[in-house]
FIGU-417273 format. One record per atom (N, C-alpha, C, O): residue in three letters; z, y, x. Coordinates in steps of 0.1 Angstrom, whole numbers, padded with zeros to 4 digits, always signed. Atoms other than C-alpha are relative to their C-alpha. Layout:
AlaZYX
...
END
This chain:
Unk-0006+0002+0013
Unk+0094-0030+0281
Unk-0006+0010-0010
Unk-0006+0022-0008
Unk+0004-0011+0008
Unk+0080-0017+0251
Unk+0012+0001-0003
Unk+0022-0006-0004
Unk-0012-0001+0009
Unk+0101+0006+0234
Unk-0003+0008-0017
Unk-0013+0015-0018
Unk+0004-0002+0016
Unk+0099+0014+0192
Unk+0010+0013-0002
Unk+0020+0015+0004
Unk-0007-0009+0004
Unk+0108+0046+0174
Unk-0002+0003-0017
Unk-0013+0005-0020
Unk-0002-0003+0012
Unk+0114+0052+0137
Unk-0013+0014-0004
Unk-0015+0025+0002
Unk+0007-0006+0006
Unk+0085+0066+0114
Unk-0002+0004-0010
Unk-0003-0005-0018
Unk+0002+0000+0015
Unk+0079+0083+0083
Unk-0016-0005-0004
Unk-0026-0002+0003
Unk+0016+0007+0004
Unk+0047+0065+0066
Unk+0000+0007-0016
Unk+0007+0004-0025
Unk-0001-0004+0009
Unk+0036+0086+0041
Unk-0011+0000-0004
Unk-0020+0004+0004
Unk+0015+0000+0006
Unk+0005+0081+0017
Unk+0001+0010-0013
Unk+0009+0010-0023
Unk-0001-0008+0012
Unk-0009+0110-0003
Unk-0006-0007-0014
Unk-0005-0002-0025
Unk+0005+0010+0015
Unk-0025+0084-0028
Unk+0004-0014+0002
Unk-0004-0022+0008
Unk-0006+0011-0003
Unk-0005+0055-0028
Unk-0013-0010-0011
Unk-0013-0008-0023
Unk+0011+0011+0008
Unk-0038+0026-0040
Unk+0008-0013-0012
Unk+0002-0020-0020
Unk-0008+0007+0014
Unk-0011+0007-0063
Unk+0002+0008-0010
Unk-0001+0005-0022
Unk-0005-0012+0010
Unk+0001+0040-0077
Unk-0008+0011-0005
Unk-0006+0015-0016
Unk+0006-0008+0003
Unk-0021+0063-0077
Unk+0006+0015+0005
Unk+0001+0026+0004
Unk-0008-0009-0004
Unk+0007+0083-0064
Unk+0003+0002+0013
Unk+0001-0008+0020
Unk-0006+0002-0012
Unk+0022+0096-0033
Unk+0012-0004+0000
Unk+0021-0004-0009
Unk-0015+0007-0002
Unk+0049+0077-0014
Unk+0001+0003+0016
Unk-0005+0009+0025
Unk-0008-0004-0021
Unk+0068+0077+0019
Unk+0006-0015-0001
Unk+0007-0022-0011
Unk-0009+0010-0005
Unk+0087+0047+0036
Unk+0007+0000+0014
Unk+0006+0012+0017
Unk-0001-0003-0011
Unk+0099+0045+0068
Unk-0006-0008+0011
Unk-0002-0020+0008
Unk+0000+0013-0006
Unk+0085+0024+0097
Unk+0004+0003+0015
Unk+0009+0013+0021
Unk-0005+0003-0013
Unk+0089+0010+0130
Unk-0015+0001+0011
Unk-0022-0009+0010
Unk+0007+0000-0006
Unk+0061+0021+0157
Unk+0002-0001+0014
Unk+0013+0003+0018
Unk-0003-0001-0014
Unk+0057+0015+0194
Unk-0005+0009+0007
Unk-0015+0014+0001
Unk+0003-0015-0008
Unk+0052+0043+0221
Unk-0019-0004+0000
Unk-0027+0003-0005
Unk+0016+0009+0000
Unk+0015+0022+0225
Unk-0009+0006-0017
Unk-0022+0005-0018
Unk+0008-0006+0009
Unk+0008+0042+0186
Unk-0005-0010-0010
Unk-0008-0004-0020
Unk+0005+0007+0004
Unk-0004+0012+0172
Unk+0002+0004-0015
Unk+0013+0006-0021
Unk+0001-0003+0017
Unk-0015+0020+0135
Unk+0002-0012-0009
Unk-0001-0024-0006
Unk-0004+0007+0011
Unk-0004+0004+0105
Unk-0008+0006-0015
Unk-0003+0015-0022
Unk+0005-0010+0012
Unk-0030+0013+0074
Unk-0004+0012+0004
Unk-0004+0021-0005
Unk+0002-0013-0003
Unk-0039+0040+0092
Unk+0009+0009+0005
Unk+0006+0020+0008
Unk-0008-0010+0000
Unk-0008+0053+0096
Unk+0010-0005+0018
Unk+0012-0017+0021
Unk-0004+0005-0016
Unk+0010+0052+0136
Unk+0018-0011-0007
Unk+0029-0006-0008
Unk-0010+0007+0004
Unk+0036+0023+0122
Unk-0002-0017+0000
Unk-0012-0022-0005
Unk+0005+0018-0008
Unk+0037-0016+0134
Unk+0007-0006-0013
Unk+0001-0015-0018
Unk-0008+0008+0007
Unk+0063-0026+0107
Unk+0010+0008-0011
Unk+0020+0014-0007
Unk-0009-0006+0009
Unk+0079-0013+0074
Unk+0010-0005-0005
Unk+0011-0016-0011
Unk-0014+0000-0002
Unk+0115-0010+0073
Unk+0013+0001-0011
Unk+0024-0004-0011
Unk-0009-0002+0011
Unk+0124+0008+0039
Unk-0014-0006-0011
Unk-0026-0008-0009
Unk+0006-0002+0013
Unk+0110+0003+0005
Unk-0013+0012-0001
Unk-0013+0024+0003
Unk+0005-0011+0005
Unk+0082+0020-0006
Unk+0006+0009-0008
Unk+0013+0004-0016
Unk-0008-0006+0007
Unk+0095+0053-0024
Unk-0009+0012-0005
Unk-0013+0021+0003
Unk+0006-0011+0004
Unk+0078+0076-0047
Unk+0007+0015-0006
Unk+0003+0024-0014
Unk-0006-0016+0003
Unk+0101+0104-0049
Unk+0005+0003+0017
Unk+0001-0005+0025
Unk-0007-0001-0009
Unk+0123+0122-0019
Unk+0013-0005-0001
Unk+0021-0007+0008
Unk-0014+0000+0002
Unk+0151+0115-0037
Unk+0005-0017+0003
Unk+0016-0022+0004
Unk+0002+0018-0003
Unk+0141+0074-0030
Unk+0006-0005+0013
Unk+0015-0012+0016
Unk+0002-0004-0014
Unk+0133+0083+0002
Unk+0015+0002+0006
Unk+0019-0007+0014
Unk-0012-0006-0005
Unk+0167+0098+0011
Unk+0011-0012+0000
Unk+0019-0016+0008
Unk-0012+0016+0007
Unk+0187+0065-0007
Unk-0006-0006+0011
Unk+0003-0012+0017
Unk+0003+0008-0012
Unk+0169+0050+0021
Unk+0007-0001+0010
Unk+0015-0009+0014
Unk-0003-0007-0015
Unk+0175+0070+0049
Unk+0012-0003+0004
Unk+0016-0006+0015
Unk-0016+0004-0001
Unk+0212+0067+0038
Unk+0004-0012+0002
Unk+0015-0013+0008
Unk+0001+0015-0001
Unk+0210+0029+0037
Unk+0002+0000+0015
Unk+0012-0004+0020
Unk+0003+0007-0015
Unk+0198+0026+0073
Unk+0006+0008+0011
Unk+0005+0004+0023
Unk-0011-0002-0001
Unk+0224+0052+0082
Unk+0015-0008+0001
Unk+0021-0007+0011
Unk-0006+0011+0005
Unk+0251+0026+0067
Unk+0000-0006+0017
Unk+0005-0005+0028
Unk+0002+0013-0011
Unk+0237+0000+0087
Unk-0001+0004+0013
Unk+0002-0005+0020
Unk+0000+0001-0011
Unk+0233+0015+0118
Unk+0016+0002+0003
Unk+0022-0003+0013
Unk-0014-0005-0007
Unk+0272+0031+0118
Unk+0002-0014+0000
Unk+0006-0015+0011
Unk-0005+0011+0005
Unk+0280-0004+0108
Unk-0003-0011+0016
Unk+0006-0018+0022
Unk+0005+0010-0013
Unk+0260-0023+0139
Unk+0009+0007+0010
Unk+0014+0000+0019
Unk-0005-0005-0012
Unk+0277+0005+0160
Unk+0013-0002+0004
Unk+0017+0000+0016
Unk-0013-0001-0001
Unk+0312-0001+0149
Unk+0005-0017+0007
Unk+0014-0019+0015
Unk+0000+0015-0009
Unk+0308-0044+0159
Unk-0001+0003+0013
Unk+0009-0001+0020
Unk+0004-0007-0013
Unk+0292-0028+0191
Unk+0010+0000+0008
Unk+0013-0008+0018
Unk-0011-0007-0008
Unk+0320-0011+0203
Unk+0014-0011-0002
Unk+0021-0010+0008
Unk-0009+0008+0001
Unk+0346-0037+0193
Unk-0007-0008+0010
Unk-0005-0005+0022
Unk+0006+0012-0016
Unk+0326-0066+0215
Unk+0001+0010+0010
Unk+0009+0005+0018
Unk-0004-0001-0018
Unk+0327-0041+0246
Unk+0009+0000+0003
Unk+0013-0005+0013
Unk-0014-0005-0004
Unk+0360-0028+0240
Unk+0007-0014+0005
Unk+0016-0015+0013
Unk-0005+0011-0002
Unk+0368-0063+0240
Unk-0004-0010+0017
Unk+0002-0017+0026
Unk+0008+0008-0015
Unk+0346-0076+0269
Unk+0006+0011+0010
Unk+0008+0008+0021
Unk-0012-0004-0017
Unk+0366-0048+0292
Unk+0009+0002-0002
Unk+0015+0011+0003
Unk-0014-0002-0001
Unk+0396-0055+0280
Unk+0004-0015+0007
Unk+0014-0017+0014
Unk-0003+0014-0008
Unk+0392-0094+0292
Unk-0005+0003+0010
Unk-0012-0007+0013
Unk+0009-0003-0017
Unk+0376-0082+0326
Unk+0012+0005+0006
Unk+0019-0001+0014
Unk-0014+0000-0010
Unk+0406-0061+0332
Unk+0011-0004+0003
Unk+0020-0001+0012
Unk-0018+0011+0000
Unk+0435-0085+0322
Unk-0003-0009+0012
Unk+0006-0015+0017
Unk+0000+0014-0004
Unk+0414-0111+0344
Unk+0004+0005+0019
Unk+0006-0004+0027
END
């Protein structure tokens, strides 16, 4: 099984902008580059500040507490009908 871990992708001359940016991506242990950079799939927005950057971070924060709180309802749920049965 591969497994993926969260990356910062950061370009000191972004070729649209002329500027630097950051984003976040998704790489697998395997390294595989993206643009050069170790990232298979981009996740957030491109972002030319930190302060972008961060609105991101906090986003996919959000969403993970959010995936985690469904999570835990479906188990709590699935061993609560195992041990009534």
């Amino acid at each position: 099984m591969n497994t993926s871990s969260l990356d910062l992708v950061y370009l000191d001359c972004d070729p649209r902008t002329k500027q630097p940016s950051a984003c976040i991506g998704v790489r697998t242990r395997s390294g595989q580059a993206y643009a050069g950079v170790p990232a298979e799939k981009l996740i957030t927005a491109q972002c030319l500040t930190f302060v972008e950057l961060d609105a991101e971070i906090r986003r996919l924060h959000a969403e993970l507490d959010e995936i985690r709180a469904r999570a835990k309802k479906k188990f709590y749920r699935a061993f609560s009908s195992a041990a009534s049965a």
